[in-house]
PDB file with SEQRES, HELIX, SHEET and CRYST1 records, atoms N, CA, C and O in Angstrom:
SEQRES   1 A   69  UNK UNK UNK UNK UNK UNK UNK UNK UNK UNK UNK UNK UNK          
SEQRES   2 A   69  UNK UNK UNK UNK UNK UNK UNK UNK UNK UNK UNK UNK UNK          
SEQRES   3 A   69  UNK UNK UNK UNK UNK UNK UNK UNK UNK UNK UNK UNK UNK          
SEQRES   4 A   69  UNK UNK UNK UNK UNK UNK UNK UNK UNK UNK UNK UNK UNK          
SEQRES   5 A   69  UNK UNK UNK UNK UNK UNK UNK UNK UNK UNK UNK UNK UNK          
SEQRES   6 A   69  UNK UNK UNK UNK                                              
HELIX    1 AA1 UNK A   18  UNK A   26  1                                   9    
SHEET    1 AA1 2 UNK A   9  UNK A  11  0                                        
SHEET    2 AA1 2 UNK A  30  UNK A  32  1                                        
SHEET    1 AA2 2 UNK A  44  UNK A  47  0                                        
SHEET    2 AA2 2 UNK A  53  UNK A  56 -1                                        
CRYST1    1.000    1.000    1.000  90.00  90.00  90.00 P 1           1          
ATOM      1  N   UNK A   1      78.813 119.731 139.608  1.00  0.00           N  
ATOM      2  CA  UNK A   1      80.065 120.171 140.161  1.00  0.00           C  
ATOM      3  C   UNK A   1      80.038 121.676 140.344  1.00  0.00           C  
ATOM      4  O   UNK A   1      79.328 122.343 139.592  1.00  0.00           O  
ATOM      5  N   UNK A   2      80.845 122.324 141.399  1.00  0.00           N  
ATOM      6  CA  UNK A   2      81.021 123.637 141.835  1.00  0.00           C  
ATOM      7  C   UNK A   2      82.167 123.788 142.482  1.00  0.00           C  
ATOM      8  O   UNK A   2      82.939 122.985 143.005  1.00  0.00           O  
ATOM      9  N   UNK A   3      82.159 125.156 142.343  1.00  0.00           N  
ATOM     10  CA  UNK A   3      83.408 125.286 143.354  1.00  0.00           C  
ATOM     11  C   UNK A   3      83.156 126.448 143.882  1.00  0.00           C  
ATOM     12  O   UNK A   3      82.782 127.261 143.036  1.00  0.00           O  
ATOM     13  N   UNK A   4      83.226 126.957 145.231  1.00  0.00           N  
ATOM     14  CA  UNK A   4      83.261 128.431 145.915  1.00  0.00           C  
ATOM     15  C   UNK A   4      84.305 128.477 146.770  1.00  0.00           C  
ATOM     16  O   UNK A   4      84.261 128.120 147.948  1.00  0.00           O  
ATOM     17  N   UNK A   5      85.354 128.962 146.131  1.00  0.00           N  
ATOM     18  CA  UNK A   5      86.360 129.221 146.873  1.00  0.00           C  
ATOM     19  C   UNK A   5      87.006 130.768 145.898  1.00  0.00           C  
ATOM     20  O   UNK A   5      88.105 131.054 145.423  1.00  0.00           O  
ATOM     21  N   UNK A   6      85.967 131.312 145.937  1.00  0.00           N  
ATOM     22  CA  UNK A   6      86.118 133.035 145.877  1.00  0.00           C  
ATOM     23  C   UNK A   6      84.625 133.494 146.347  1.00  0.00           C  
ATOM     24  O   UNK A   6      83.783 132.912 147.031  1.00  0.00           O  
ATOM     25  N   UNK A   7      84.634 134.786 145.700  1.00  0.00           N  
ATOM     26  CA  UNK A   7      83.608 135.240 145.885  1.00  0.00           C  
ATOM     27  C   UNK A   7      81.848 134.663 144.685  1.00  0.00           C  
ATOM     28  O   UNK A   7      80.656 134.452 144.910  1.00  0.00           O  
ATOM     29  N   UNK A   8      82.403 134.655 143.961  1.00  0.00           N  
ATOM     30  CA  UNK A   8      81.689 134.056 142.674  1.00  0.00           C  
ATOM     31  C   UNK A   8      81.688 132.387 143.175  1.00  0.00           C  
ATOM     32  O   UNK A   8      82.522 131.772 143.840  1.00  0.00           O  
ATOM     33  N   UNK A   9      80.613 132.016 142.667  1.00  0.00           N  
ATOM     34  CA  UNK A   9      80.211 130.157 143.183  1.00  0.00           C  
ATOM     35  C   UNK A   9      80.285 129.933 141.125  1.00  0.00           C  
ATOM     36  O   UNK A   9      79.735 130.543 140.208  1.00  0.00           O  
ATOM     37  N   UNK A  10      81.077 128.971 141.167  1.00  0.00           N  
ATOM     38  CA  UNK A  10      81.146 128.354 139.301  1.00  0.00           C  
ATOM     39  C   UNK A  10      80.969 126.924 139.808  1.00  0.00           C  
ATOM     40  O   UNK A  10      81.389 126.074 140.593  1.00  0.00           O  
ATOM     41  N   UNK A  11      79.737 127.311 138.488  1.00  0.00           N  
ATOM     42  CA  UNK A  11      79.032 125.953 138.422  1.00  0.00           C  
ATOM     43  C   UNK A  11      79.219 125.425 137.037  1.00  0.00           C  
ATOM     44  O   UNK A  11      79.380 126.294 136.179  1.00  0.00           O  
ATOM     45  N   UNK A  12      79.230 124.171 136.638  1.00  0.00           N  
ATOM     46  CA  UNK A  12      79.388 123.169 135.603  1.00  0.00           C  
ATOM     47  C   UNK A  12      77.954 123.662 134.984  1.00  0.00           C  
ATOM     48  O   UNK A  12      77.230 124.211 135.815  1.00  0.00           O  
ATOM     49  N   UNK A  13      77.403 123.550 133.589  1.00  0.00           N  
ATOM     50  CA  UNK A  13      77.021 123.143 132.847  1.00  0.00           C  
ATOM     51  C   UNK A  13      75.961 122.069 132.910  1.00  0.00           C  
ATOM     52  O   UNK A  13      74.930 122.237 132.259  1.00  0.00           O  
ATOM     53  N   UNK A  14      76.221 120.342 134.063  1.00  0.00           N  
ATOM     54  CA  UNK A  14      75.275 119.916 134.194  1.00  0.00           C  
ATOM     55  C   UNK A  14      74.518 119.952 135.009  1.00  0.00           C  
ATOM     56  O   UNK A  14      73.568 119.169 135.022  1.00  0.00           O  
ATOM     57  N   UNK A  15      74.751 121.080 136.148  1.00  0.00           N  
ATOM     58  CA  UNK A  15      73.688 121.725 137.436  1.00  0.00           C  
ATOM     59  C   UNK A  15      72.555 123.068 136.516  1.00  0.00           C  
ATOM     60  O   UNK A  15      72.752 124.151 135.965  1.00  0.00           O  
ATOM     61  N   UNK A  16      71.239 122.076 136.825  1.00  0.00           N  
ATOM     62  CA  UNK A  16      69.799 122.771 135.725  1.00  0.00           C  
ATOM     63  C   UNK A  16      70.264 124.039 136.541  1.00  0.00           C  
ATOM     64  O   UNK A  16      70.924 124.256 137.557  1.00  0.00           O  
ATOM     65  N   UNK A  17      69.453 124.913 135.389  1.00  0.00           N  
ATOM     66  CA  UNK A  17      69.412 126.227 135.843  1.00  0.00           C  
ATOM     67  C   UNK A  17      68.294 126.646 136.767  1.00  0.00           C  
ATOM     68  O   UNK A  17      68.466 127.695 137.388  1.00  0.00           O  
ATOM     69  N   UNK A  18      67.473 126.155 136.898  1.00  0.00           N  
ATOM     70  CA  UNK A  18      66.402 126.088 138.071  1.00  0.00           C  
ATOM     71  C   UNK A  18      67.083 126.060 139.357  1.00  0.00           C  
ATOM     72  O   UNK A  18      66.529 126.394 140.404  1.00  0.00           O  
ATOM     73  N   UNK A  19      68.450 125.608 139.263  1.00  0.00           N  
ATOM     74  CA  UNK A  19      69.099 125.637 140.666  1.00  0.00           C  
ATOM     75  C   UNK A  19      70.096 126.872 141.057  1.00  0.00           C  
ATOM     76  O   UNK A  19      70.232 127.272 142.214  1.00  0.00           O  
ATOM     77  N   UNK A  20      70.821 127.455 139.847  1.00  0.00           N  
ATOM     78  CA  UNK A  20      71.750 128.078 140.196  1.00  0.00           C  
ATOM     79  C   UNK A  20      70.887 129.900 139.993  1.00  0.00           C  
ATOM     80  O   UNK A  20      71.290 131.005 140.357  1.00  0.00           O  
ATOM     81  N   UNK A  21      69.443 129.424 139.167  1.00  0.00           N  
ATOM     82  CA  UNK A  21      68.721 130.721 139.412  1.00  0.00           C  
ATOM     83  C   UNK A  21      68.651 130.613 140.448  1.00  0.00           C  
ATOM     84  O   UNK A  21      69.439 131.509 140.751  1.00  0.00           O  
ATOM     85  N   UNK A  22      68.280 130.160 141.503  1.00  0.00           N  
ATOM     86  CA  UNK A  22      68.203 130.079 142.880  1.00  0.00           C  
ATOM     87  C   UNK A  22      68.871 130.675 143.809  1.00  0.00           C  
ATOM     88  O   UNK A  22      68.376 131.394 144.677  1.00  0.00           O  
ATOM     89  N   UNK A  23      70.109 130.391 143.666  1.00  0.00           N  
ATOM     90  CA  UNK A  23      71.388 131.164 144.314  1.00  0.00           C  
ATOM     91  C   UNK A  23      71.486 132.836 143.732  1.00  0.00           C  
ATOM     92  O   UNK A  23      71.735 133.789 144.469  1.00  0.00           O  
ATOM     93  N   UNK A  24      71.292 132.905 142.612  1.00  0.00           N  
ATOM     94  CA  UNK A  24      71.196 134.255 142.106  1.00  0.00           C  
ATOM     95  C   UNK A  24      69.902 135.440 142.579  1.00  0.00           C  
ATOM     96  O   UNK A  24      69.951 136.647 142.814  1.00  0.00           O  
ATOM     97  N   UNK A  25      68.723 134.390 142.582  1.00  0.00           N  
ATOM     98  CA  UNK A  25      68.068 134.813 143.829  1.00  0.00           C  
ATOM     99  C   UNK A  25      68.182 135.417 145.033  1.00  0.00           C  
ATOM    100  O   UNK A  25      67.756 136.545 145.284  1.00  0.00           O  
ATOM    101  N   UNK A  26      68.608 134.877 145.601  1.00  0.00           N  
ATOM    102  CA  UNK A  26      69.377 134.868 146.878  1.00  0.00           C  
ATOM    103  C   UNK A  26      70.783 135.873 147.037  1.00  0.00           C  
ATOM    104  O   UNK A  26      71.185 136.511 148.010  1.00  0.00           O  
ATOM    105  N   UNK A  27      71.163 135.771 146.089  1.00  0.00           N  
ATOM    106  CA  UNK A  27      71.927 137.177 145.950  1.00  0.00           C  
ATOM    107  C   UNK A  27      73.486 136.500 145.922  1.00  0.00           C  
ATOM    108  O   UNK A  27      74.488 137.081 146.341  1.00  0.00           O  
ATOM    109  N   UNK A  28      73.463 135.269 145.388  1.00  0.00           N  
ATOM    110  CA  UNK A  28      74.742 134.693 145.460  1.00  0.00           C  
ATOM    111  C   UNK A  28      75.942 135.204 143.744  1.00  0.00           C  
ATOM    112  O   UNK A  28      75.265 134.844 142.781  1.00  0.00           O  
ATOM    113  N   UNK A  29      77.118 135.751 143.289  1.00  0.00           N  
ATOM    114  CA  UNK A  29      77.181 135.590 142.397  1.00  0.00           C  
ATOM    115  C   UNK A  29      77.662 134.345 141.435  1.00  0.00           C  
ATOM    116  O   UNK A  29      78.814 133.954 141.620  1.00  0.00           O  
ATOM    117  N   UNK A  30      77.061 133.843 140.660  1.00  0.00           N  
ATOM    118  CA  UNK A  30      77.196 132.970 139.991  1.00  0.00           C  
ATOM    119  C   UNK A  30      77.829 133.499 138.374  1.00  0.00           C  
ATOM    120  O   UNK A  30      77.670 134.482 137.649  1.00  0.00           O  
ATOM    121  N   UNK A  31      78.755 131.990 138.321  1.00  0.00           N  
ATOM    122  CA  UNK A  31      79.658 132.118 136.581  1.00  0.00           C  
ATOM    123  C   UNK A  31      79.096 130.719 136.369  1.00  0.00           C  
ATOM    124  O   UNK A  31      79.343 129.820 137.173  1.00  0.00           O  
ATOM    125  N   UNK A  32      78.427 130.551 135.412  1.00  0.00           N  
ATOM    126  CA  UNK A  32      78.292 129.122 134.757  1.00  0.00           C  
ATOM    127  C   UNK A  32      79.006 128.614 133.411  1.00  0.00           C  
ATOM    128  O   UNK A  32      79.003 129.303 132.391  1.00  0.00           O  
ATOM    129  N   UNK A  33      79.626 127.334 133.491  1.00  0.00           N  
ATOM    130  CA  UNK A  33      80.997 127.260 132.903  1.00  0.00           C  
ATOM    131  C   UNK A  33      79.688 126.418 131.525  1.00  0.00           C  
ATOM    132  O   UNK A  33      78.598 125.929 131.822  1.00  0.00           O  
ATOM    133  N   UNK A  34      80.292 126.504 130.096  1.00  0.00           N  
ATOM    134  CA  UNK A  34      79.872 126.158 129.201  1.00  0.00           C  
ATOM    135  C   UNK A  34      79.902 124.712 129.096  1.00  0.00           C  
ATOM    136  O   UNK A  34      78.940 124.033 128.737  1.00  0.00           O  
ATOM    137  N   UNK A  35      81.443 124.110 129.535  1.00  0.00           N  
ATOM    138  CA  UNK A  35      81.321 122.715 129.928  1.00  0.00           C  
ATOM    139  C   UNK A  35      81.046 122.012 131.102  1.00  0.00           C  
ATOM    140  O   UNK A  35      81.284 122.485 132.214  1.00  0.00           O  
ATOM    141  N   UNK A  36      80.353 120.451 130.841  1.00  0.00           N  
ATOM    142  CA  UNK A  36      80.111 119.801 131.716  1.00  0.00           C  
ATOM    143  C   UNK A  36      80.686 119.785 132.942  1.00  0.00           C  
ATOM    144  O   UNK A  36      80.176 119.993 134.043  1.00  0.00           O  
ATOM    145  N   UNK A  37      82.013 119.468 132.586  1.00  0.00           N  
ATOM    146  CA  UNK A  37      83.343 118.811 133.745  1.00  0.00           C  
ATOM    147  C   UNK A  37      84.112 119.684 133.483  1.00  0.00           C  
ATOM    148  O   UNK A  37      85.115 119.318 132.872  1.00  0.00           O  
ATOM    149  N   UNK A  38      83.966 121.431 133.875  1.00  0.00           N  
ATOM    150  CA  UNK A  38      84.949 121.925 133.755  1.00  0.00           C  
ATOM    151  C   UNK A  38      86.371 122.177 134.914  1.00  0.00           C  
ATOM    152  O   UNK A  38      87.578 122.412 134.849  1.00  0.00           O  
ATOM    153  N   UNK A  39      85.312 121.951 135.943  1.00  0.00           N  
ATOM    154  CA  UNK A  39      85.889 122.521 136.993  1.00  0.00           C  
ATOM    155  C   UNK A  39      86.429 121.394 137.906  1.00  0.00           C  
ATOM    156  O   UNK A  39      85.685 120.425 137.757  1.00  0.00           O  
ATOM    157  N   UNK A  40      87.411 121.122 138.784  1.00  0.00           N  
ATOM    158  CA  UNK A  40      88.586 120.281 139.355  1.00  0.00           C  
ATOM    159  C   UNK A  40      87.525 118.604 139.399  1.00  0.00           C  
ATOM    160  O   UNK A  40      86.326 118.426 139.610  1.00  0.00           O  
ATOM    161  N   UNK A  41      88.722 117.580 139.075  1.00  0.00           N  
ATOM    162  CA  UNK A  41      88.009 116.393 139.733  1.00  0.00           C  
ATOM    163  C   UNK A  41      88.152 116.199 140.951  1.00  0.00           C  
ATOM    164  O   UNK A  41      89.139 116.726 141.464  1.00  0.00           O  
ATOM    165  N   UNK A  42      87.369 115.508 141.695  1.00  0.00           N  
ATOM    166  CA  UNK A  42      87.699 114.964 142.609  1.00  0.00           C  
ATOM    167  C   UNK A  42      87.977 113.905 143.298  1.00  0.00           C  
ATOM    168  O   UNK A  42      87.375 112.832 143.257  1.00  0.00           O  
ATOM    169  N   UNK A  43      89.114 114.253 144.101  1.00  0.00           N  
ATOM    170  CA  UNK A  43      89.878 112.720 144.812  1.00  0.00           C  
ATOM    171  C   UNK A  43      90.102 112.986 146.460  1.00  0.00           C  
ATOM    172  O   UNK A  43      90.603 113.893 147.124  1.00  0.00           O  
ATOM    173  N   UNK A  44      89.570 111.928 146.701  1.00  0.00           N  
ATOM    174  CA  UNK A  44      89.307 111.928 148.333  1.00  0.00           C  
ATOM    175  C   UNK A  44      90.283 110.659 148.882  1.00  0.00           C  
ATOM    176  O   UNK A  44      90.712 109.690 148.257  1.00  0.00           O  
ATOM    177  N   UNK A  45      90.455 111.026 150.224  1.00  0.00           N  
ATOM    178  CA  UNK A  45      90.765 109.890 151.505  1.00  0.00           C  
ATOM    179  C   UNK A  45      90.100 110.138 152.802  1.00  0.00           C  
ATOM    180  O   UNK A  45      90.154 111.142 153.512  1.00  0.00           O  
ATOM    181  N   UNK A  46      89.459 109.021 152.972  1.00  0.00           N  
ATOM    182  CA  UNK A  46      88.873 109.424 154.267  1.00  0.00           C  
ATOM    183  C   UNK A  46      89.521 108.563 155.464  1.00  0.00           C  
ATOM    184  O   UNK A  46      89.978 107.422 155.399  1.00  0.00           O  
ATOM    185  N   UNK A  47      89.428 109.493 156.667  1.00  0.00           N  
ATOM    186  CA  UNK A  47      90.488 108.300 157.829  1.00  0.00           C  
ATOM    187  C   UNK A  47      88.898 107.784 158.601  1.00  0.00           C  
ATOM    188  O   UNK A  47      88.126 108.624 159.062  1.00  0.00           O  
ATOM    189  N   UNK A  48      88.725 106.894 158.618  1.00  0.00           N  
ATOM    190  CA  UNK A  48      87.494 106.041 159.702  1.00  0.00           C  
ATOM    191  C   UNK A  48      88.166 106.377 161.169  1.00  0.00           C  
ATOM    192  O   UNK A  48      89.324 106.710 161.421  1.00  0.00           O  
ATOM    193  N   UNK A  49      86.886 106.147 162.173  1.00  0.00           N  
ATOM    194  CA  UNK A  49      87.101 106.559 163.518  1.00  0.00           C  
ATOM    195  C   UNK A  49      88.133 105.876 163.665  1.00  0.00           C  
ATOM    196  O   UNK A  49      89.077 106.578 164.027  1.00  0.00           O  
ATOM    197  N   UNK A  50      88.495 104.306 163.490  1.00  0.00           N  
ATOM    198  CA  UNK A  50      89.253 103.162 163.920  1.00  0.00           C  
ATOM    199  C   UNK A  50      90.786 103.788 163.273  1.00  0.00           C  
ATOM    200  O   UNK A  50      91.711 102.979 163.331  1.00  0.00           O  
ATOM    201  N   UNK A  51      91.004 104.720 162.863  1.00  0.00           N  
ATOM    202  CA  UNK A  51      91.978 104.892 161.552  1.00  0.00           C  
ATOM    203  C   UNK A  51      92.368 104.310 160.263  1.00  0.00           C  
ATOM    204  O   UNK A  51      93.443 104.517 159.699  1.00  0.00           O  
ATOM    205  N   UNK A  52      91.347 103.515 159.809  1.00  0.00           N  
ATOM    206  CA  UNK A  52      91.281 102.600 158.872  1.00  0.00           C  
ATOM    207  C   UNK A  52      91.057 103.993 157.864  1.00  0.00           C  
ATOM    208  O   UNK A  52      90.367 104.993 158.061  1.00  0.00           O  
ATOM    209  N   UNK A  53      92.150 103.528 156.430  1.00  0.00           N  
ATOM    210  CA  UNK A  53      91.693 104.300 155.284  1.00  0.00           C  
ATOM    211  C   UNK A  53      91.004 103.890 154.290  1.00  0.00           C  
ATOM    212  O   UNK A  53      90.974 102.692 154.008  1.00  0.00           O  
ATOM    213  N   UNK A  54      90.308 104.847 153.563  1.00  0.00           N  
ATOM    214  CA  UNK A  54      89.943 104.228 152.169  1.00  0.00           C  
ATOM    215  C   UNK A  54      89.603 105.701 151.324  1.00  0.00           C  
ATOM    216  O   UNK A  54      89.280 106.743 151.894  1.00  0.00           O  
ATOM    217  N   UNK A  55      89.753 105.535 149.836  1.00  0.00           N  
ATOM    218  CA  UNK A  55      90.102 106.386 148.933  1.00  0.00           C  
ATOM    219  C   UNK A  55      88.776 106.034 147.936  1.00  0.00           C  
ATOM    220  O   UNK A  55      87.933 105.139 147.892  1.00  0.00           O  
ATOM    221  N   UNK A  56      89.116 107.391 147.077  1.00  0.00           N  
ATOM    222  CA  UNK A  56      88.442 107.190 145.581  1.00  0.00           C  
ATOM    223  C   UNK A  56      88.943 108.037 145.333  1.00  0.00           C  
ATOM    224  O   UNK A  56      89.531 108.795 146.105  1.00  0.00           O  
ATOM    225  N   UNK A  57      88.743 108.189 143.231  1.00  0.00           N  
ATOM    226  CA  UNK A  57      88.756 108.895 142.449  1.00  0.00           C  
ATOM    227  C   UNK A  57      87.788 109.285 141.719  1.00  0.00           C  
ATOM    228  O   UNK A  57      86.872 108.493 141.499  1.00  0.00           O  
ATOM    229  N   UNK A  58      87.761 110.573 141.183  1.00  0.00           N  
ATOM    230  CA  UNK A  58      86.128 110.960 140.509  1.00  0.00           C  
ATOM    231  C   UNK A  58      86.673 110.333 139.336  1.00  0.00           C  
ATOM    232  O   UNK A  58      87.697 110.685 138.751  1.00  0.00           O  
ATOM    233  N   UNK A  59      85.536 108.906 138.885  1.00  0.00           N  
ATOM    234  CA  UNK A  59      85.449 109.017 137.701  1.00  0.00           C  
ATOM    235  C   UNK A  59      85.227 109.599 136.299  1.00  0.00           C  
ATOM    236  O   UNK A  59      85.129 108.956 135.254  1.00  0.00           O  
ATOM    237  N   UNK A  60      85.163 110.982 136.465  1.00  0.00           N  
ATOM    238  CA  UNK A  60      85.008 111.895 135.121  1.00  0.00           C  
ATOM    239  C   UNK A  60      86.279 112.422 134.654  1.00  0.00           C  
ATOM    240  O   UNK A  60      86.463 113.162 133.688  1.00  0.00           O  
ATOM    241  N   UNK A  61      87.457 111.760 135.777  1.00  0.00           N  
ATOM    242  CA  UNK A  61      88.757 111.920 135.222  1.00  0.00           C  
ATOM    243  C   UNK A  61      89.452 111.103 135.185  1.00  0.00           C  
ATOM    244  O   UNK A  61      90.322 110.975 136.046  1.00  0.00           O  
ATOM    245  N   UNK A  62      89.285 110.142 134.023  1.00  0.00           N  
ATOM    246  CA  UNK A  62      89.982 108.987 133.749  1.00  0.00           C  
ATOM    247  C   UNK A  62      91.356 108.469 133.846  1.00  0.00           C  
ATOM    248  O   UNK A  62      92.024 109.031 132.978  1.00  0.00           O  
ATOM    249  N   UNK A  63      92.010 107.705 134.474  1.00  0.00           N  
ATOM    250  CA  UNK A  63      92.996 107.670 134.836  1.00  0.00           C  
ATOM    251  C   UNK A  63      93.126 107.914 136.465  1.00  0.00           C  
ATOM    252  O   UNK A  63      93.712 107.021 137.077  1.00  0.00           O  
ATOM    253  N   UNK A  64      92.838 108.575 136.910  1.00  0.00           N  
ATOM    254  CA  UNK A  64      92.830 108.746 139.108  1.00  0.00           C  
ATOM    255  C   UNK A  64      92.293 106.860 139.577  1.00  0.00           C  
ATOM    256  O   UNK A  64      91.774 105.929 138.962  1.00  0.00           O  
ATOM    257  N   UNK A  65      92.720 107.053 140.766  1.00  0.00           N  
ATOM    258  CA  UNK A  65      92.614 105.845 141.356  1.00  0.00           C  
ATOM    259  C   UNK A  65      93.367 105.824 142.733  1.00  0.00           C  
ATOM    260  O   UNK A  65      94.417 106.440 142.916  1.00  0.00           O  
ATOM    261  N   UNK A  66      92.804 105.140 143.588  1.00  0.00           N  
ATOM    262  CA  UNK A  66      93.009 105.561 144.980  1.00  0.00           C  
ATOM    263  C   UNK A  66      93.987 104.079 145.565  1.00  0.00           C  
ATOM    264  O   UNK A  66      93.715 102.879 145.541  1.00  0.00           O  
ATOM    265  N   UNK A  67      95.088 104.771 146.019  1.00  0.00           N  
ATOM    266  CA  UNK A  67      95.973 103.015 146.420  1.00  0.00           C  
ATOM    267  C   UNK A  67      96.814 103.210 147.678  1.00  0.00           C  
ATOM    268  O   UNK A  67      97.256 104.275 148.109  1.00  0.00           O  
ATOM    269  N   UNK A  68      96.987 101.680 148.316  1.00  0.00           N  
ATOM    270  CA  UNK A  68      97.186 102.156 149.516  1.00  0.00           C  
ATOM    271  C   UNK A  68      99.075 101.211 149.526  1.00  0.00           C  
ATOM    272  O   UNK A  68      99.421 100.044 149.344  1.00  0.00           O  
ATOM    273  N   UNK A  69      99.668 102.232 149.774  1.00  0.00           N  
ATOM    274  CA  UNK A  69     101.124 101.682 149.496  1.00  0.00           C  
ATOM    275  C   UNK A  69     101.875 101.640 151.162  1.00  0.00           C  
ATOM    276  O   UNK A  69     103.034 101.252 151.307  1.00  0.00           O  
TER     277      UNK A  69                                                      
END                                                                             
């Protein structure tokens, strides 16, 4: 998990560091968070070409669930 929506890219805990040295490489700045799942879950809807929907919830946040009312 990540998030870049500043200037700094924060990364979770379970992205190896072989990867986010990478970006630091590259000249990206990186914060790496101590926990796994620190940073937002995620929950999606997607609209299909036809407009047909369908949903999920990230399971690492127990309780989300995607429903169509």
């Amino acid at each position: 998990r990540f998030c870049a929506t500043s200037d700094t890219i924060d990364i979770t805990a379970r992205i190896p560091t072989y990867v986010s040295d990478k970006l630091v490489e590259a000249g990206y700045p990186v914060w790496r968070s101590p926990m796994s799942y620190d940073i937002a879950g995620v929950h999606a809807i997607r609209i299909g070409a036809d407009g047909s929907l369908s949903g999920a919830a990230d399971p690492a946040y127990g309780g989300g669930m995607a429903l169509r009312v």
